[in-house]
C-alpha angles and dihedrals in degrees: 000000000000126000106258109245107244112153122064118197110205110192114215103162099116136113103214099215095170102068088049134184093024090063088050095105108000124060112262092231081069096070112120129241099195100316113338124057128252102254087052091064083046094057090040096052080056098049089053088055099055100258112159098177123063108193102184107190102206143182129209129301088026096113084111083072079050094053105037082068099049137077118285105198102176087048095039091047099043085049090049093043090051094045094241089145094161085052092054100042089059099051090049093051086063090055110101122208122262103270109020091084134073140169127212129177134239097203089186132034102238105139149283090286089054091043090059097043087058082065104054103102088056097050093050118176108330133078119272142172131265112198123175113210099210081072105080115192110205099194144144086236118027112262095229084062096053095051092046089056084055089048093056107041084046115028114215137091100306115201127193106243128188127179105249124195106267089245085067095046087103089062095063155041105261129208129237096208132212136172115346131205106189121313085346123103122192105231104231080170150337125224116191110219109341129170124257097257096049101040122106102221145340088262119123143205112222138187098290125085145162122203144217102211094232083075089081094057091060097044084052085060103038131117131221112288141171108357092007097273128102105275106216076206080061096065104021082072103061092067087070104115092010090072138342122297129194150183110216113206102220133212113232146055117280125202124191101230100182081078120076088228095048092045087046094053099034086057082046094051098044088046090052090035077061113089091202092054106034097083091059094044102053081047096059092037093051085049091049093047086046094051090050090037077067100045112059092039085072087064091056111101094216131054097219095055090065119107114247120247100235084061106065116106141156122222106193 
Protein backbone atom coordinates (compact mmCIF):
# COMPACT_ATOMS: atom_id res chain seq x y z
CA UNK A 1 0.00 0.00 0.00
CA UNK A 2 1.23 3.43 -0.88
CA UNK A 3 1.98 6.26 1.63
CA UNK A 4 -1.03 8.65 1.43
CA UNK A 5 0.21 12.24 0.00
CA UNK A 6 -0.31 14.59 2.52
CA UNK A 7 2.25 17.71 2.26
CA UNK A 8 2.26 20.23 -0.85
CA UNK A 9 5.28 22.43 -1.36
CA UNK A 10 4.30 25.49 -3.27
CA UNK A 11 7.32 27.27 -4.43
CA UNK A 12 6.93 31.25 -4.42
CA UNK A 13 10.46 32.44 -4.56
CA UNK A 14 10.39 34.09 -7.80
CA UNK A 15 10.67 37.51 -8.96
CA UNK A 16 8.50 37.59 -11.84
CA UNK A 17 10.36 39.83 -13.86
CA UNK A 18 8.55 39.32 -16.59
CA UNK A 19 4.96 40.98 -15.56
CA UNK A 20 7.04 44.39 -14.26
CA UNK A 21 6.30 46.67 -13.08
CA UNK A 22 3.36 45.25 -11.75
CA UNK A 23 5.62 42.64 -9.54
CA UNK A 24 7.61 45.56 -8.40
CA UNK A 25 6.22 45.67 -5.29
CA UNK A 26 3.63 42.80 -5.03
CA UNK A 27 4.52 38.83 -5.49
CA UNK A 28 3.83 37.71 -8.70
CA UNK A 29 1.66 34.49 -7.28
CA UNK A 30 -0.71 37.33 -6.27
CA UNK A 31 -1.76 38.18 -9.61
CA UNK A 32 -5.39 37.79 -10.04
CA UNK A 33 -7.33 35.40 -12.53
CA UNK A 34 -10.74 36.99 -12.29
CA UNK A 35 -10.97 37.54 -8.56
CA UNK A 36 -8.61 35.23 -6.56
CA UNK A 37 -4.87 35.08 -7.07
CA UNK A 38 -2.99 32.54 -8.56
CA UNK A 39 -1.47 31.05 -5.78
CA UNK A 40 -5.09 30.80 -4.22
CA UNK A 41 -6.28 28.18 -7.29
CA UNK A 42 -3.06 26.55 -6.56
CA UNK A 43 -3.95 25.89 -2.56
CA UNK A 44 -7.40 24.99 -3.48
CA UNK A 45 -6.44 22.33 -6.22
CA UNK A 46 -4.56 20.88 -3.23
CA UNK A 47 -7.25 21.01 -0.83
CA UNK A 48 -9.41 19.09 -3.26
CA UNK A 49 -6.89 16.64 -3.34
CA UNK A 50 -6.62 15.95 0.32
CA UNK A 51 -3.56 17.85 1.11
CA UNK A 52 -3.34 18.71 4.91
CA UNK A 53 0.29 20.54 4.83
CA UNK A 54 0.91 23.59 2.93
CA UNK A 55 5.01 24.21 2.76
CA UNK A 56 5.22 27.46 1.01
CA UNK A 57 8.87 28.04 0.15
CA UNK A 58 9.05 31.68 -0.03
CA UNK A 59 11.64 34.88 -0.83
CA UNK A 60 11.60 38.05 0.38
CA UNK A 61 8.81 40.69 0.14
CA UNK A 62 6.46 37.97 -0.16
CA UNK A 63 4.53 38.63 3.50
CA UNK A 64 1.30 39.76 1.09
CA UNK A 65 1.10 35.56 0.26
CA UNK A 66 1.22 35.52 4.33
CA UNK A 67 -1.33 37.61 4.68
CA UNK A 68 -3.86 36.67 1.78
CA UNK A 69 -4.28 33.22 4.00
CA UNK A 70 -4.80 34.73 7.26
CA UNK A 71 -7.67 36.46 9.12
CA UNK A 72 -8.42 39.47 8.30
CA UNK A 73 -10.44 40.80 11.24
CA UNK A 74 -11.05 44.58 10.18
CA UNK A 75 -12.09 43.22 6.78
CA UNK A 76 -13.95 40.16 8.22
CA UNK A 77 -15.91 42.61 11.00
CA UNK A 78 -16.82 45.62 8.63
CA UNK A 79 -18.31 42.64 6.00
CA UNK A 80 -20.13 41.16 8.74
CA UNK A 81 -21.29 44.59 10.09
CA UNK A 82 -22.49 45.53 6.68
CA UNK A 83 -24.34 41.92 5.99
CA UNK A 84 -22.28 41.09 3.11
CA UNK A 85 -22.42 37.36 4.15
CA UNK A 86 -21.33 36.00 0.39
CA UNK A 87 -18.33 38.52 0.75
CA UNK A 88 -17.33 37.07 3.93
CA UNK A 89 -17.72 33.75 3.18
CA UNK A 90 -15.34 34.12 0.47
CA UNK A 91 -12.39 35.84 2.43
CA UNK A 92 -12.65 33.19 5.17
CA UNK A 93 -12.52 30.24 2.60
CA UNK A 94 -9.03 31.51 1.76
CA UNK A 95 -7.98 31.26 5.72
CA UNK A 96 -5.95 28.09 6.35
CA UNK A 97 -5.93 26.20 9.98
CA UNK A 98 -3.11 26.76 12.51
CA UNK A 99 -1.06 24.55 11.79
CA UNK A 100 -1.67 23.42 8.39
CA UNK A 101 0.27 26.12 7.11
CA UNK A 102 4.57 26.99 7.02
CA UNK A 103 7.03 29.38 5.41
CA UNK A 104 10.31 28.72 4.53
CA UNK A 105 12.59 30.79 2.96
CA UNK A 106 14.57 30.54 -0.28
CA UNK A 107 17.57 33.16 0.75
CA UNK A 108 18.97 32.87 -2.86
CA UNK A 109 17.13 32.36 -6.51
CA UNK A 110 18.69 29.29 -7.72
CA UNK A 111 16.11 27.44 -9.15
CA UNK A 112 12.89 25.06 -8.68
CA UNK A 113 15.28 22.07 -7.73
CA UNK A 114 16.87 24.35 -4.96
CA UNK A 115 13.22 25.67 -3.85
CA UNK A 116 12.12 21.99 -3.05
CA UNK A 117 15.33 20.93 -1.29
CA UNK A 118 14.72 23.90 1.21
CA UNK A 119 11.79 21.90 2.07
CA UNK A 120 13.01 19.00 2.77
CA UNK A 121 12.96 18.92 6.55
CA UNK A 122 9.43 19.60 6.40
CA UNK A 123 8.61 17.06 4.08
CA UNK A 124 10.47 14.36 6.04
CA UNK A 125 10.29 10.80 4.76
CA UNK A 126 7.22 10.39 3.11
CA UNK A 127 5.82 11.56 -0.82
CA UNK A 128 4.25 15.00 -1.30
CA UNK A 129 3.06 17.24 -3.88
CA UNK A 130 4.83 20.17 -5.70
CA UNK A 131 2.38 22.51 -7.40
CA UNK A 132 3.53 25.96 -9.25
CA UNK A 133 1.22 28.24 -9.17
CA UNK A 134 2.10 30.23 -12.72
CA UNK A 135 0.65 26.98 -14.16
CA UNK A 136 -3.05 27.39 -13.96
CA UNK A 137 -5.26 23.91 -14.65
CA UNK A 138 -8.75 24.80 -15.92
CA UNK A 139 -10.44 21.40 -15.46
CA UNK A 140 -13.97 19.52 -14.45
CA UNK A 141 -11.86 17.64 -11.69
CA UNK A 142 -8.56 19.43 -10.26
CA UNK A 143 -5.48 18.17 -11.93
CA UNK A 144 -3.57 17.53 -8.61
CA UNK A 145 -6.51 14.91 -7.90
CA UNK A 146 -6.17 13.27 -10.73
CA UNK A 147 -2.81 12.80 -10.39
CA UNK A 148 -3.20 11.65 -6.52
CA UNK A 149 -5.76 8.77 -7.72
CA UNK A 150 -2.62 7.65 -10.26
CA UNK A 151 -0.49 7.82 -7.59
CA UNK A 152 -2.41 5.54 -5.70
CA UNK A 153 -3.57 2.71 -8.18
CA UNK A 154 0.29 2.75 -9.42
CA UNK A 155 2.96 3.92 -6.58
CA UNK A 156 5.70 5.76 -7.84
CA UNK A 157 6.56 9.42 -8.46
CA UNK A 158 3.42 10.52 -10.71
CA UNK A 159 4.13 14.35 -13.28
CA UNK A 160 1.78 16.23 -14.92
CA UNK A 161 2.70 15.92 -18.98
CA UNK A 162 1.18 17.83 -21.90
CA UNK A 163 2.16 17.52 -25.63
CA UNK A 164 3.93 20.99 -26.54
CA UNK A 165 4.65 22.25 -30.32
CA UNK A 166 8.50 20.99 -31.23
CA UNK A 167 9.54 24.59 -31.45
CA UNK A 168 8.74 24.67 -27.13
CA UNK A 169 10.41 21.67 -26.48
CA UNK A 170 13.58 24.04 -25.01
CA UNK A 171 10.95 25.51 -22.04
CA UNK A 172 10.47 22.55 -20.55
CA UNK A 173 11.58 19.02 -19.14
CA UNK A 174 10.66 16.59 -21.81
CA UNK A 175 9.71 12.81 -21.48
CA UNK A 176 11.18 10.00 -22.99
CA UNK A 177 8.45 8.16 -23.00
CA UNK A 178 7.87 4.23 -22.68
CA UNK A 179 4.87 1.97 -22.31
CA UNK A 180 1.86 3.64 -21.43
CA UNK A 181 -1.60 2.22 -19.41
CA UNK A 182 -4.07 4.87 -19.69
CA UNK A 183 -3.18 8.30 -19.00
CA UNK A 184 -0.22 6.89 -17.54
CA UNK A 185 3.49 6.89 -19.44
CA UNK A 186 6.12 5.00 -18.25
CA UNK A 187 9.30 7.60 -17.99
CA UNK A 188 12.26 5.70 -19.94
CA UNK A 189 14.03 9.46 -19.41
CA UNK A 190 13.71 13.17 -18.85
CA UNK A 191 15.71 15.80 -20.65
CA UNK A 192 15.45 19.52 -19.19
CA UNK A 193 15.37 21.89 -21.83
CA UNK A 194 16.70 20.25 -25.04
CA UNK A 195 16.62 21.53 -28.59
CA UNK A 196 14.41 20.45 -31.00
CA UNK A 197 16.82 18.22 -32.85
CA UNK A 198 18.08 16.49 -29.88
CA UNK A 199 14.69 16.02 -27.77
CA UNK A 200 13.05 12.83 -27.44
CA UNK A 201 9.64 13.75 -27.79
CA UNK A 202 6.92 16.91 -27.59
CA UNK A 203 6.03 15.68 -23.96
CA UNK A 204 6.35 17.84 -21.36
CA UNK A 205 6.84 18.00 -18.03
CA UNK A 206 4.42 20.88 -16.26
CA UNK A 207 3.95 22.55 -12.78
CA UNK A 208 2.42 19.38 -10.82
CA UNK A 209 4.43 16.64 -9.20
CA UNK A 210 4.35 14.03 -6.90
CA UNK A 211 7.17 12.88 -5.40
CA UNK A 212 8.87 9.87 -4.17
CA UNK A 213 11.22 11.46 -0.84
CA UNK A 214 14.46 9.92 -2.08
CA UNK A 215 14.28 12.82 -4.74
CA UNK A 216 15.71 15.22 -2.11
CA UNK A 217 18.61 13.25 -1.55
CA UNK A 218 19.63 13.61 -5.10
CA UNK A 219 18.92 17.27 -5.39
CA UNK A 220 21.14 17.56 -2.17
CA UNK A 221 23.71 16.14 -4.17
CA UNK A 222 23.11 17.86 -7.68
CA UNK A 223 25.14 20.03 -9.59
CA UNK A 224 24.26 23.25 -11.68
CA UNK A 225 22.47 22.44 -14.73
CA UNK A 226 20.58 24.10 -17.56
CA UNK A 227 20.46 27.66 -16.90
CA UNK A 228 22.99 27.33 -13.69
CA UNK A 229 20.30 26.58 -11.00
CA UNK A 230 19.41 23.26 -9.49
CA UNK A 231 16.70 21.55 -12.12
CA UNK A 232 14.16 19.65 -9.98
CA UNK A 233 14.07 17.50 -13.88
CA UNK A 234 17.50 16.98 -12.94
CA UNK A 235 16.86 15.05 -10.20
CA UNK A 236 13.83 13.89 -10.73
CA UNK A 237 15.81 11.66 -13.50
CA UNK A 238 18.00 9.86 -11.62
CA UNK A 239 15.13 7.84 -9.92
CA UNK A 240 14.66 6.26 -13.01
CA UNK A 241 15.59 2.56 -12.32
CA UNK A 242 15.72 3.17 -8.63
CA UNK A 243 11.42 3.49 -8.53
CA UNK A 244 8.69 4.05 -10.90
CA UNK A 245 8.41 6.85 -12.65
CA UNK A 246 5.47 8.11 -14.62
CA UNK A 247 3.87 10.81 -16.98
CA UNK A 248 0.47 11.24 -16.17
CA UNK A 249 -1.82 12.62 -19.37
CA UNK A 250 -4.26 15.28 -17.57
CA UNK A 251 -7.71 16.35 -18.22
CA UNK A 252 -8.02 19.64 -18.45
CA UNK A 253 -6.84 22.70 -20.15
CA UNK A 254 -3.25 24.35 -18.81
CA UNK A 255 -2.17 27.96 -19.31
CA UNK A 256 1.18 29.19 -18.65
CA UNK A 257 0.46 32.15 -16.57
CA UNK A 258 4.11 33.45 -16.02
CA UNK A 259 3.54 34.84 -19.87
CA UNK A 260 1.48 37.77 -20.46
CA UNK A 261 -0.41 35.64 -23.39
CA UNK A 262 -0.90 32.82 -21.43
CA UNK A 263 -2.22 35.26 -18.02
CA UNK A 264 -4.41 37.20 -20.54
CA UNK A 265 -6.15 33.99 -21.93
CA UNK A 266 -6.21 31.97 -18.77
CA UNK A 267 -8.41 35.33 -16.98
CA UNK A 268 -10.51 35.07 -20.47
CA UNK A 269 -11.20 31.09 -20.10
CA UNK A 270 -12.19 31.06 -16.17
CA UNK A 271 -14.55 34.26 -16.85
CA UNK A 272 -16.14 32.51 -19.48
CA UNK A 273 -15.75 28.97 -17.37
CA UNK A 274 -18.45 31.69 -14.45
CA UNK A 275 -21.74 31.35 -15.04
CA UNK A 276 -22.48 34.79 -13.41
CA UNK A 277 -19.99 36.52 -15.62
CA UNK A 278 -20.14 34.52 -19.29
CA UNK A 279 -23.08 36.33 -20.64
CA UNK A 280 -21.18 39.78 -20.32
CA UNK A 281 -18.37 38.59 -21.53
CA UNK A 282 -19.53 37.05 -24.83
CA UNK A 283 -21.10 40.06 -25.07
CA UNK A 284 -17.72 42.34 -24.89
CA UNK A 285 -15.83 39.91 -26.83
CA UNK A 286 -18.57 39.74 -29.69
CA UNK A 287 -18.37 43.90 -29.58
CA UNK A 288 -14.80 43.80 -29.78
CA UNK A 289 -14.82 41.00 -32.96
CA UNK A 290 -17.43 43.15 -34.50
CA UNK A 291 -15.16 46.67 -34.09
CA UNK A 292 -12.23 44.99 -35.62
CA UNK A 293 -14.66 43.04 -38.14
CA UNK A 294 -15.00 46.73 -39.29
CA UNK A 295 -11.93 47.58 -39.30
CA UNK A 296 -10.17 45.72 -41.29
CA UNK A 297 -12.82 45.65 -43.79
CA UNK A 298 -11.85 49.20 -44.40
CA UNK A 299 -8.48 47.84 -45.56
CA UNK A 300 -10.25 45.53 -48.32
CA UNK A 301 -10.01 47.18 -51.86
CA UNK A 302 -13.52 45.98 -52.99
CA UNK A 303 -16.36 46.32 -51.64
CA UNK A 304 -17.61 42.98 -52.44
CA UNK A 305 -14.64 41.10 -50.77
CA UNK A 306 -15.85 42.61 -46.90
CA UNK A 307 -17.37 40.35 -44.56
CA UNK A 308 -21.15 41.14 -43.84
CA UNK A 309 -22.20 42.33 -40.37
CA UNK A 310 -24.76 39.81 -39.58
CA UNK A 311 -21.71 37.21 -39.95
CA UNK A 312 -19.47 37.97 -37.39
CA UNK A 313 -19.40 35.93 -34.92
CA UNK A 314 -16.97 34.69 -31.97
CA UNK A 315 -16.65 30.92 -31.00
CA UNK A 316 -14.73 30.85 -27.53
Amino acid sequence: MVKRIRKAIFPVGGLGTRFLPATKAMPKEMLPVVDKPLIQYAVDEARTAGIEEFIFVTGRDKTAIEDHFDHCYELEDLLATRGKTKQLEEVEQSVLQPGQIAYIRQQRPLGLGHAVWCARNLVGDEPFAVLLADDLILAERPCLAQMVEAYEDAGGSVLAVMDVPPSQVNRYGIVNPGASRGNLIEMRGLVEKPNAKESPSNLAVIGRYILEPSVLQHLGRLRPGAGGELQLTDAIAKLIGESPLYGYRFEGRRFDCGDKIGFFEANLAFTLARPDLAPAAHRLLERYAAARAEEEDRTLPYPSLRTPKADVAVGV
